[in-house]
C-alpha positions as a Markdown table, in Angstrom:
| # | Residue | x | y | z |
|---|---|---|---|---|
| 1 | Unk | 0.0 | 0.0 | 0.0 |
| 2 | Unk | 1.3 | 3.4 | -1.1 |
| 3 | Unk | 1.5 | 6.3 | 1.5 |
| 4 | Unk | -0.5 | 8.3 | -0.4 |
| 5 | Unk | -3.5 | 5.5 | -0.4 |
| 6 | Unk | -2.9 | 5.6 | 3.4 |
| 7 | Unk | -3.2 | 9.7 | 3.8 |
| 8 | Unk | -6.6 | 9.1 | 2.3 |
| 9 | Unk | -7.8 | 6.9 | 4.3 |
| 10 | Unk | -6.8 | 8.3 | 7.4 |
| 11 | Unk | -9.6 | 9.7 | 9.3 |
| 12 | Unk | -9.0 | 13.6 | 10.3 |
| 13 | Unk | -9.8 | 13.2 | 13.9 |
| 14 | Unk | -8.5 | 11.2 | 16.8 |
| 15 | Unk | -10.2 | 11.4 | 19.9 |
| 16 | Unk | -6.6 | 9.6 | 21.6 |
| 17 | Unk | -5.1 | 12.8 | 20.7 |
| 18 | Unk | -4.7 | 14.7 | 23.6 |
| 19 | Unk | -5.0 | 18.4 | 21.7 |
| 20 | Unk | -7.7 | 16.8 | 19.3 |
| 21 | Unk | -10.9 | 19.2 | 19.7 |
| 22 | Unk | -13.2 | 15.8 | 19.6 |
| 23 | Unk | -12.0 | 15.6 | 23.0 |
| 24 | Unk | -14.5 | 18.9 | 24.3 |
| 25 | Unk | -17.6 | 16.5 | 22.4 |
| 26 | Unk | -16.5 | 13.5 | 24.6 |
| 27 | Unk | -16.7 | 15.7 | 27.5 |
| 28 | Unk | -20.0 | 17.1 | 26.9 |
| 29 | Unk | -21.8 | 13.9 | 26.4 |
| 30 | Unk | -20.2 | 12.3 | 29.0 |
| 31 | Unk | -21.7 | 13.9 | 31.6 |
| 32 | Unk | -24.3 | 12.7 | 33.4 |
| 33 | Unk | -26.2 | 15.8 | 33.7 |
| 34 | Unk | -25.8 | 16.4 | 29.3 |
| 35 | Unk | -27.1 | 12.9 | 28.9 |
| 36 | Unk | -30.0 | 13.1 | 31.5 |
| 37 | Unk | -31.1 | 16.5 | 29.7 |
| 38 | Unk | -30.9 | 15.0 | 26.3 |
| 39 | Unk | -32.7 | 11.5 | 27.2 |
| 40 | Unk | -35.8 | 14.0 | 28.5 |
| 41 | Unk | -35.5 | 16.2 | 25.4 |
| 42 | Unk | -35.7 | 13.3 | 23.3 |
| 43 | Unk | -39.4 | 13.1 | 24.2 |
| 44 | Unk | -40.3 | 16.7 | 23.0 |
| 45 | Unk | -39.9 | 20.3 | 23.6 |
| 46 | Unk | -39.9 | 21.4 | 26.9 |
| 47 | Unk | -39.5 | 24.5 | 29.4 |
| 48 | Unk | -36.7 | 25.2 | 31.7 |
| 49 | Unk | -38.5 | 24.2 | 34.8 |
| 50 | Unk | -40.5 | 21.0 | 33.0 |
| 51 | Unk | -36.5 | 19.6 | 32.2 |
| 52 | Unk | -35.8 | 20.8 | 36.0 |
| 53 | Unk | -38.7 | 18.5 | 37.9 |
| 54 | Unk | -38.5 | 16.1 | 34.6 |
| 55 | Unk | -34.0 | 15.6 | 35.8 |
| 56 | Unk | -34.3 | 15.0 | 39.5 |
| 57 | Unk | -31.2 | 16.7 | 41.5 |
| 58 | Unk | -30.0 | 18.9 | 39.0 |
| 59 | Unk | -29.5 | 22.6 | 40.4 |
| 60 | Unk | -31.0 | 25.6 | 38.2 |
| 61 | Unk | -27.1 | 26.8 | 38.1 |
| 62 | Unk | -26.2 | 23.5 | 36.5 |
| 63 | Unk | -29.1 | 23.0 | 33.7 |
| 64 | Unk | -28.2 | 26.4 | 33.2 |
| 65 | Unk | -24.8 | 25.4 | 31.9 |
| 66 | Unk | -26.2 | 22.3 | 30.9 |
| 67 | Unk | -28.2 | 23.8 | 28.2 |
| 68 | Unk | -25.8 | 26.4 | 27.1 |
| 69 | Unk | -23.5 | 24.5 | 26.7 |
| 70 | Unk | -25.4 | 21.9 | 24.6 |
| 71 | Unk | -26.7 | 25.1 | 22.4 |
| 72 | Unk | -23.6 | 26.3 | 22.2 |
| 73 | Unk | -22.5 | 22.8 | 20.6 |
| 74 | Unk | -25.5 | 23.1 | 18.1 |
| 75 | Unk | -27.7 | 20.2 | 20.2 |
| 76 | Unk | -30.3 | 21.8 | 21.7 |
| 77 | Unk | -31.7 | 25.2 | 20.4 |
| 78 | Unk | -33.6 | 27.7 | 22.5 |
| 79 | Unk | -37.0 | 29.5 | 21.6 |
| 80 | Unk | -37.6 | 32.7 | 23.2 |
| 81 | Unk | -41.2 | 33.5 | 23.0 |
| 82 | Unk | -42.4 | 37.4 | 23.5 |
| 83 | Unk | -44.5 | 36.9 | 26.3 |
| 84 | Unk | -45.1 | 38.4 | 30.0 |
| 85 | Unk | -43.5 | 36.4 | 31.4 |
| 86 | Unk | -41.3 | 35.6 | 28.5 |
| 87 | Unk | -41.5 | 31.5 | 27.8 |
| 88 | Unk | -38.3 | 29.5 | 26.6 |
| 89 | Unk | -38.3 | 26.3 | 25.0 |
| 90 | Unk | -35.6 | 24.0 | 24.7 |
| 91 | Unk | -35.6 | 21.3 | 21.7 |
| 92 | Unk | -33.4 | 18.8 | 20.4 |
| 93 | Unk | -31.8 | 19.6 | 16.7 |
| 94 | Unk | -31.1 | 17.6 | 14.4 |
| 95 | Unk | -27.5 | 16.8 | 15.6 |
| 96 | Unk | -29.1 | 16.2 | 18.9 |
| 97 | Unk | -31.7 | 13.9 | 17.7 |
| 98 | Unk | -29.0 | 11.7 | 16.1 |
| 99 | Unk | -27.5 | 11.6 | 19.7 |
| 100 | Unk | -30.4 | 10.9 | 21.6 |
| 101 | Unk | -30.9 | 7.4 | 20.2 |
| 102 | Unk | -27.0 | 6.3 | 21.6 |
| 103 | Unk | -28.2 | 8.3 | 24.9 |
| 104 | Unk | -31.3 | 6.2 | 25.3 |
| 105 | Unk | -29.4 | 2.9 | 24.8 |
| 106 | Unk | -26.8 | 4.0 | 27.5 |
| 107 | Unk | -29.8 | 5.7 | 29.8 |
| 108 | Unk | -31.3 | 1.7 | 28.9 |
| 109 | Unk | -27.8 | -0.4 | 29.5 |
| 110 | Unk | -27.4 | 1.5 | 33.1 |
| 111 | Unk | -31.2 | 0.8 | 34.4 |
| 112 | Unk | -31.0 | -2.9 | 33.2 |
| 113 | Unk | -27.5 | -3.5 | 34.6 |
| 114 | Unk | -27.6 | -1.6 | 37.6 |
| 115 | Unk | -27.7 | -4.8 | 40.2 |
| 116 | Unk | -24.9 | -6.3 | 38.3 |
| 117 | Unk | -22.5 | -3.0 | 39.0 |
| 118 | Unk | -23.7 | -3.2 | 42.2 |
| 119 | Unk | -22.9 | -6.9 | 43.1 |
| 120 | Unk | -19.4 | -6.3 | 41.3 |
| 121 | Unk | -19.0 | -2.9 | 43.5 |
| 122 | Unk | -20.0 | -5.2 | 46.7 |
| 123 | Unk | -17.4 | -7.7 | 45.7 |
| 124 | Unk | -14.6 | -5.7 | 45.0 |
| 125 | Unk | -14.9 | -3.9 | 48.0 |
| 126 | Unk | -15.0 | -7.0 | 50.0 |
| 127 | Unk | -11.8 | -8.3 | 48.4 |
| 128 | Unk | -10.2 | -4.6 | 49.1 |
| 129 | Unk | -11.1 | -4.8 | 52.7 |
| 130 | Unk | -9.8 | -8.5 | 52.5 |
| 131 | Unk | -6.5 | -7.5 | 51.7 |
| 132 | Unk | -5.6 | -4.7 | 53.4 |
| 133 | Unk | -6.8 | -6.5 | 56.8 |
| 134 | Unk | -4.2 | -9.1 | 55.3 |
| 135 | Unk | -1.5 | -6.9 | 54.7 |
């Protein structure tokens, strides 16, 4: 194979990379709070406070950030509506839609394997006990 026929097939981004920018995506979407908002937005449009009672424990501060940061990453967009009081909607784009699917599985894997984690959690911290009662 030629280097030149390997140049083309090399894919432009490497999330390994350190100073790759697909890095800031991976931390976005990894975070609880991103994937929480997401899985409820992947229902429908909703309000500030509906996504606040809909994600239990999240602070306003934090699905503040949450959402702006998400806009800001062209996921969600945000519909200001000339009212008194004014309303704001928050709605999946089309780049979030094509997330949400992956988000459900993953929101899906953790509810369906949560007693397994939990059993291998209880385990390992038996055998770390173990051995440093050993040591």
């Amino acid at each position: 194979m030629s280097d030149s026929h390997l140049l083309e097939t090399k894919l432009p981004w490497n999330v390994f990379d350190n100073n790759c920018p697909t890095r800031q995506v991976l931390d976005r979407i990894a975070d609880k709070w991103t994937v929480l908002v997401i899985r409820r937005l992947s229902d429908g449009t909703l309000r500030f406070a509906q996504i606040r009672r809909a994600v239990d424990g999240i602070s306003q501060k934090v699905l503040t950030n949450t959402l702006r940061g998400l806009e800001r990453d062209g996921i969600v967009t945000r519909r200001i509506y000339a009212s008194v009081p004014p309303r704001v909607e928050y709605s999946l784009t089309d780049l979030g839609r094509s997330l949400s699917d992956m988000v459900g599985r993953i929101c899906g894997w953790a509810e369906a394997n949560i007693e397994k984690v939990q059993e291998a959690r209880a385990t390992y911290d038996r055998a770390s006990e173990d051995s440093r009662l050993s040591a």
